[in-house]
C-alpha positions in Angstrom: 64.7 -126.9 -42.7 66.9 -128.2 -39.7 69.4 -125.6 -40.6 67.0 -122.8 -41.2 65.5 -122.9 -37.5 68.0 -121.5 -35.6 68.4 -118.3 -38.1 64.3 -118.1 -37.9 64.7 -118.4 -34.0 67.1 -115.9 -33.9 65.4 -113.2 -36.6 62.4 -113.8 -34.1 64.2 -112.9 -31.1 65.6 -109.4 -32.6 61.8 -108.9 -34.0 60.4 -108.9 -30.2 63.9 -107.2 -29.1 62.8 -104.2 -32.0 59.6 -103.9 -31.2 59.7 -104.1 -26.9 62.6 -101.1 -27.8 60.4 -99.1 -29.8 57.8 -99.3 -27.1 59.8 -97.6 -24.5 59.2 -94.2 -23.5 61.1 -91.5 -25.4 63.8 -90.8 -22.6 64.1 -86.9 -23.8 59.9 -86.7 -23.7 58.2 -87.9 -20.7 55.4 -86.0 -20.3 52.9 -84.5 -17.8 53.9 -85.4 -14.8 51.4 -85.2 -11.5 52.7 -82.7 -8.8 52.3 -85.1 -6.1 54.2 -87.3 -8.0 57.0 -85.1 -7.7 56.7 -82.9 -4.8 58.7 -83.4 -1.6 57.6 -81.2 0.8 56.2 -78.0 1.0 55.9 -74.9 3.6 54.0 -71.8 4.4 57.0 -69.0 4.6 54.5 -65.8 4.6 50.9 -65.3 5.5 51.1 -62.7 2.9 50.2 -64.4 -0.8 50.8 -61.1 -2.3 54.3 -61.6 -2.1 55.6 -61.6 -5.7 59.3 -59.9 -5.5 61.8 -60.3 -8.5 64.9 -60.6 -6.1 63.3 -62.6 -3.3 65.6 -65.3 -5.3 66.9 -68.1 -2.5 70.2 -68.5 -1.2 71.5 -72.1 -1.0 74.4 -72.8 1.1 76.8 -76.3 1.2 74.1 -78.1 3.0 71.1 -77.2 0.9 70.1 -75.1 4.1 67.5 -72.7 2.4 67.3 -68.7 3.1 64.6 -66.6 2.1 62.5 -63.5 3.0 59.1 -62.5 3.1 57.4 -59.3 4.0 53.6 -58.7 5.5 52.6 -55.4 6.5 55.5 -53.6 6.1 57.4 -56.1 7.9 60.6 -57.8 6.3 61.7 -61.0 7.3 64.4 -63.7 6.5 63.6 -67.4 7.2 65.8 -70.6 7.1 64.6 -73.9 5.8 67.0 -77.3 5.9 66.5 -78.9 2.7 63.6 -81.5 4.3 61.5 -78.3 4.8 62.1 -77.6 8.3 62.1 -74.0 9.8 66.2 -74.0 11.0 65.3 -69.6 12.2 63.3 -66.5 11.3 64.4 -62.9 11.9 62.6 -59.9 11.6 64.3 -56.9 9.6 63.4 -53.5 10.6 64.6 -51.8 6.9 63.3 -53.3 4.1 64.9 -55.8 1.9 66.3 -54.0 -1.2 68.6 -56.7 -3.1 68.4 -60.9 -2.8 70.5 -62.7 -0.2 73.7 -64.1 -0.9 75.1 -67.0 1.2 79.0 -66.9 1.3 81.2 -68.9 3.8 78.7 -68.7 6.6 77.0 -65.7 5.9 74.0 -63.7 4.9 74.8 -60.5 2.9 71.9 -58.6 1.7 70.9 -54.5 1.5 68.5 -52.8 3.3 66.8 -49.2 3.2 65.5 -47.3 6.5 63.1 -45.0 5.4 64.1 -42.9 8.7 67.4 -42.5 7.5 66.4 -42.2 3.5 69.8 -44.2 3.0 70.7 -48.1 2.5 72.6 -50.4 4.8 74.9 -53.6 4.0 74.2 -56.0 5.9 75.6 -59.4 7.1 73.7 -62.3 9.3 75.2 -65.8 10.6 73.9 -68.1 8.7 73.2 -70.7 11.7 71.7 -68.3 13.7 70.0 -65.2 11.8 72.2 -63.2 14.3 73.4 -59.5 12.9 77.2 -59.7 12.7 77.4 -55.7 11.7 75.3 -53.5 9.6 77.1 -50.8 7.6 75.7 -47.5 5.9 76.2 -47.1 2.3 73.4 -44.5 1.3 74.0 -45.2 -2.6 71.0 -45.9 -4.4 70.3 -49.4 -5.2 70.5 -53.0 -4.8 73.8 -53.5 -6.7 75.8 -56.6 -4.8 78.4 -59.0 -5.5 80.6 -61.2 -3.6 83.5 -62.4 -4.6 86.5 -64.6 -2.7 88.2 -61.7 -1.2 85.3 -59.5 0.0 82.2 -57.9 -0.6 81.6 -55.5 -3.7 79.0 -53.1 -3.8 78.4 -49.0 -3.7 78.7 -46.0 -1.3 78.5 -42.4 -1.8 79.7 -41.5 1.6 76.3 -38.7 1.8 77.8 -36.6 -0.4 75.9 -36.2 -4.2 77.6 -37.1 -6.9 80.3 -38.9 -5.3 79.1 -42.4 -6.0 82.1 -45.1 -5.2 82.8 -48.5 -5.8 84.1 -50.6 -2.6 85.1 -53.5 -1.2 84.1 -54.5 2.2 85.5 -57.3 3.8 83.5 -60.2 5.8 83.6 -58.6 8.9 82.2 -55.0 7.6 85.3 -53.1 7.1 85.9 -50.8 4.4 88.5 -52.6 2.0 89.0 -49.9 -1.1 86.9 -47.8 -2.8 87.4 -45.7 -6.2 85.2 -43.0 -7.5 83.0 -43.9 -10.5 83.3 -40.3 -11.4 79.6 -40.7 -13.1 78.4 -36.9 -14.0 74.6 -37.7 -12.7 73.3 -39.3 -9.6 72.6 -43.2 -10.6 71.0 -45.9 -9.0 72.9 -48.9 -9.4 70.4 -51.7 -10.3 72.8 -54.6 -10.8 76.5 -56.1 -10.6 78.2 -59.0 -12.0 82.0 -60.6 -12.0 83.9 -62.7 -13.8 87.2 -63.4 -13.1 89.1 -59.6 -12.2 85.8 -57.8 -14.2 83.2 -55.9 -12.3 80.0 -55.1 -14.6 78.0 -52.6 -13.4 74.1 -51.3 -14.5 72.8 -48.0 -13.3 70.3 -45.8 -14.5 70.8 -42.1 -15.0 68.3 -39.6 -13.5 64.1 -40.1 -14.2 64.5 -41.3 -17.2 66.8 -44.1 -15.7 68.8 -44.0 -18.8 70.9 -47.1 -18.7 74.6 -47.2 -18.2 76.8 -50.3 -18.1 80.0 -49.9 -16.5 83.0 -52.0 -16.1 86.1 -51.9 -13.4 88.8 -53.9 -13.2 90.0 -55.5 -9.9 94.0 -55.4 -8.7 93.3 -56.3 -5.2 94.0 -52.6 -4.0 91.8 -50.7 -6.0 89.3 -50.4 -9.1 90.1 -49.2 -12.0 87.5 -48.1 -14.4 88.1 -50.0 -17.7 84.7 -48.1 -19.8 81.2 -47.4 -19.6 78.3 -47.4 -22.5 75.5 -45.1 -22.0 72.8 -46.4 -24.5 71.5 -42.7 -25.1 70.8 -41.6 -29.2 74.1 -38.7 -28.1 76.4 -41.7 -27.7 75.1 -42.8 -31.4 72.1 -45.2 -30.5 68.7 -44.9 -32.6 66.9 -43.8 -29.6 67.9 -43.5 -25.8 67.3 -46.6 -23.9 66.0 -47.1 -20.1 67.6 -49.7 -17.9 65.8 -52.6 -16.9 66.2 -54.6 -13.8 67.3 -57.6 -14.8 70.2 -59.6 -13.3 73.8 -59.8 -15.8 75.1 -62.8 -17.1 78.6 -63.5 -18.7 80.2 -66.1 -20.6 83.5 -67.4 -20.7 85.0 -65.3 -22.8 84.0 -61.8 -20.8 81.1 -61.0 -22.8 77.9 -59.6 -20.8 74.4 -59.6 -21.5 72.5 -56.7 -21.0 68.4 -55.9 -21.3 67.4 -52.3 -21.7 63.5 -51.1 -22.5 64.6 -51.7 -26.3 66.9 -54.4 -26.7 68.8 -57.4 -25.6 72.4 -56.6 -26.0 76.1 -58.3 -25.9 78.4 -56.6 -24.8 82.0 -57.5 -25.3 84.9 -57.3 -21.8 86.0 -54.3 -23.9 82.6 -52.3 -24.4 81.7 -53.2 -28.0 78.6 -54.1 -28.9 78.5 -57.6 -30.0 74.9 -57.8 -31.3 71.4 -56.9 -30.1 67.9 -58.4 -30.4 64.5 -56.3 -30.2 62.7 -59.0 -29.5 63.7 -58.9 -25.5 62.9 -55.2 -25.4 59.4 -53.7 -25.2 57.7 -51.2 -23.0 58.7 -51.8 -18.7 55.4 -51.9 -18.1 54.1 -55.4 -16.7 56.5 -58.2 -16.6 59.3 -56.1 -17.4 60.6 -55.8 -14.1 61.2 -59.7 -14.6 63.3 -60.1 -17.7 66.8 -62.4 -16.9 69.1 -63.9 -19.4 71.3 -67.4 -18.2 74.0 -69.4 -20.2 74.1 -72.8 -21.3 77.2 -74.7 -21.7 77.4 -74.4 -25.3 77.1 -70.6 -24.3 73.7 -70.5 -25.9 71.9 -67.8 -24.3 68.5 -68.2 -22.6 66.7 -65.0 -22.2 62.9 -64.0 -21.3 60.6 -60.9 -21.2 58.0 -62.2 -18.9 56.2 -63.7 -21.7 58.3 -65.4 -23.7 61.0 -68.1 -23.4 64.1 -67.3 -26.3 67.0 -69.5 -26.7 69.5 -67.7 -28.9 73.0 -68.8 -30.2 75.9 -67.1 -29.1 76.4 -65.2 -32.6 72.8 -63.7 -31.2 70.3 -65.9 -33.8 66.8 -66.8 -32.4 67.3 -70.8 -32.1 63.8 -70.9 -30.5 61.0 -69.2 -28.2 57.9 -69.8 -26.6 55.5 -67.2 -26.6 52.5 -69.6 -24.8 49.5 -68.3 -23.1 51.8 -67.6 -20.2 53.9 -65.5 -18.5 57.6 -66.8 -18.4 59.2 -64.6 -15.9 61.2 -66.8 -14.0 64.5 -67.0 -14.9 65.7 -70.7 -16.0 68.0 -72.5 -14.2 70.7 -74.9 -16.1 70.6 -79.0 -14.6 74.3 -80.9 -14.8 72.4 -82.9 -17.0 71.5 -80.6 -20.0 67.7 -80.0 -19.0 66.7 -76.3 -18.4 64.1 -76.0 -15.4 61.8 -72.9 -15.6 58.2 -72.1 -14.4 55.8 -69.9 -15.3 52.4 -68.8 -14.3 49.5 -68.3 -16.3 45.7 -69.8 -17.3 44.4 -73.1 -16.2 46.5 -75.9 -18.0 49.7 -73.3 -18.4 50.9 -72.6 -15.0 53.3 -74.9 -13.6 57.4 -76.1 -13.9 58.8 -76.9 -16.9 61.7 -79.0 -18.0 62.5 -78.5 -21.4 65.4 -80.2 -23.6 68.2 -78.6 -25.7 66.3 -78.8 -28.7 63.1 -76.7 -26.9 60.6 -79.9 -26.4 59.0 -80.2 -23.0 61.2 -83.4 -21.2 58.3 -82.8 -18.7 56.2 -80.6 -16.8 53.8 -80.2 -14.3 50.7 -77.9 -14.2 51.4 -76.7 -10.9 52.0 -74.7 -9.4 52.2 -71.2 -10.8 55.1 -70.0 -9.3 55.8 -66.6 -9.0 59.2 -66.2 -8.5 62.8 -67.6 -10.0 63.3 -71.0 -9.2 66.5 -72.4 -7.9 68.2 -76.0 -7.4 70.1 -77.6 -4.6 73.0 -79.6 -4.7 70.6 -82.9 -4.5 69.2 -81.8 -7.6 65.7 -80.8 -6.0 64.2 -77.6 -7.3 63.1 -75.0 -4.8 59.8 -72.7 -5.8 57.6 -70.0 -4.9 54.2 -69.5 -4.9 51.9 -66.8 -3.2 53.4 -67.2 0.3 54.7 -71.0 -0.2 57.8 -72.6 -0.7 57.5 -76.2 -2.1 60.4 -78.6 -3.2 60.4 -80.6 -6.2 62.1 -83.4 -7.1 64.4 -83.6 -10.2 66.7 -85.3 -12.1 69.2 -82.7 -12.4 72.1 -83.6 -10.7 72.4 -80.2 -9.5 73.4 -76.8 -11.1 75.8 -77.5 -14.2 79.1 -77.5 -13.9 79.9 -76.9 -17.2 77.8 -73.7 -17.6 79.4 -70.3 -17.1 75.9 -68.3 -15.8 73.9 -71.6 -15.1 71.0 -69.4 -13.0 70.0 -65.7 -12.3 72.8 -64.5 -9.8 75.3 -67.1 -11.1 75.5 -69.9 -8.2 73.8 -71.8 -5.5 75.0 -68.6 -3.0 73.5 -66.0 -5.1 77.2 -64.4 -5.2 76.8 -62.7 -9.1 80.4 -63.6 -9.6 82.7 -66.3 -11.6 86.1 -66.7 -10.4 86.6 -69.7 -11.9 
């Protein structure tokens, strides 16, 4: 028996060691989690609650300072919050706020409309101060922006119809290059994304806003125009499709992701379709001014109507979805640590941020608030929300946006830029 004890002693030990194991908290499934518990501060940006806009996305810049817009009674303006929550400036906007602010190298690019002139502006604010540095008139049609290392692309028709052009400003407003679309119909250009050299373009033609996806090439002096695909049933699709705004993600190798009134498309960098999914598509009534699509690092693709949640692989399969009693139309934005952070509003018990694993199981999630706009992350690896006039700050474990992911969030980065030039 003498030599028997220490074996007994020692089975007992790795029995307790089992069991205290097994009692620890799944770490990919924690749970509800209380709002106070994970809230850091919170603010009143607008007095207006009404003020649900699709592209009133935040721009984050190196120092988590925070820039955002709201609007009561016709009256636009852009607000700056450090990343404790305190007002840094506010400045009114006479136009109104077409596009979502980017922050790039000490700026605030966004585009405006004046009624009075029936045209839109480019515009550019210091980021310290909310000063206007210039304001530039670009009359195009749209909220189509990008910005990229060596300047600012968007669109100008130069008042004359049908003479819609691609440019490049630079970052102190001056005109750069430009290169006709040569586009048969007036379009308004909804959206624009780079990667690398490649400019992807949305527009949609005419009333029926058929939609159009362009791309362009970049050689520093000009564009050239590489194709476009007009999903129309003359240009061999079952029916003709209306664009969608919705922001456009690409992978890593050049593929784009489209969403049109029918269909969620990929589109290869030379303008074949890869695949489509109806499941995305639907009518553009309701929440379909809110559909987004965002890449993991596996380039899995994470994709929503404004109902439902789909992961798909990038061969286009349904991996998962979540079609709950709520309305996911907030794009998901991709942690450095795996976890995809979303929100949705809904009924009592299904509003609220969500953190869900790889696999789709909730890691955790609150049931507040009901956000109604797209959620972002700052470098610390808080998570910034919106809700009916209020911005609140939640902590997570991120780490951040990922690193690893080639469209980790709607607009690509922390800046809101739309462009990988990795």
């Amino acid at each position: 028996m003498k030599t028997l004890k220490p074996f007994i002693i020692s089975l007992f030990v790795v029995f307790i060691a089992l069991n205290i194991s097994s009692c620890k908290k799944d770490e990919n499934h924690l749970g509800k989690k209380k709002l106070k518990d994970v809230l850091v501060w919170s603010a009143v940006f607008s007095d207006n609650e009404d003020n649900a806009d699709f592209m009133n996305v935040p721009a984050v810049d190196e120092n988590d300072n925070i820039f955002i817009f709201s609007f009561s009674e016709n009256t636009y303006t852009i607000k700056s919050y450090t990343k404790d929550g305190v007002l840094n400036w506010e400045t009114q906007i006479g136009d109104k706020i077409k596009s979502h602010l980017v922050y790039k190298s000490g700026k605030i690019i966004f585009i405006s409309y004046d009624d009075n002139a029936v045209s839109n502006y480019l515009n550019c604010l210091d980021s310290k101060t909310g000063n206007s540095l210039w304001k530039e008139q670009t009359y195009f049609s749209g909220s189509a922006l990008a910005l990229t290392d060596n300047g600012i692309i968007t669109v100008n028709n130069f008042n004359q119809n049908d003479n819609d052009n691609l440019c490049k400003y630079s970052y102190e407003g001056a005109l750069l290059q430009n290169t006709k679309i040569n586009n048969p119909y007036s379009e308004e250009f909804r959206a624009m994304s780079v990667f690398n050299n490649n400019i992807y373009l949305v527009g949609g033609i005419g009333n029926t806003s058929l939609a159009d996806l362009y791309m362009f090439s970049d050689n520093g002096s000009t564009f050239t125009k590489d194709w476009n695909l007009t999903f129309s049933s003359d240009n061999g699709f079952a029916v003709s499709e209306n664009n969608v705004s919705c922001d456009l993600s690409v992978n890593k190798n050049g593929d784009v992701y489209l969403i049109t009134d029918k269909n969620l498309y990929s589109v290869s960098n030379s303008g074949a379709v890869n695949w489509k999914d109806e499941n995305i598509g639907e009518d553009l009534s309701g929440s379909g001014i809110y559909k987004y699509t965002t890449i993991t690092d596996s380039s899995f693709i994470l994709a929503g109507d404004g109902t439902t949640l789909y992961k798909f692989t990038p061969s286009g399969l349904n991996v998962w979805d979540f079609p709950e009693e709520a309305s996911y139309q907030n794009g998901p934005v991709i942690g450095n640590n795996g976890i995809y952070y979303t929100a949705e509003s809904g009924g009592l018990g299904f509003s609220g941020i969500k953190a869900i694993n790889f696999d789709g199981t909730f890691y955790w999630n609150t049931l507040t608030p009901a956000v109604n706009e797209h959620t972002v992350l700052l470098h610390n690896g808080n998570l910034i929300a919106i809700e009916n006039g209020e911005i609140s700050c939640i902590e997570t474990e991120s780490g951040g946006l990922s690193e690893d992911s080639s469209w980790p969030k709607i607009y690509y980065d922390y800046g809101n830029t739309c462009c990988n030039q990795k």
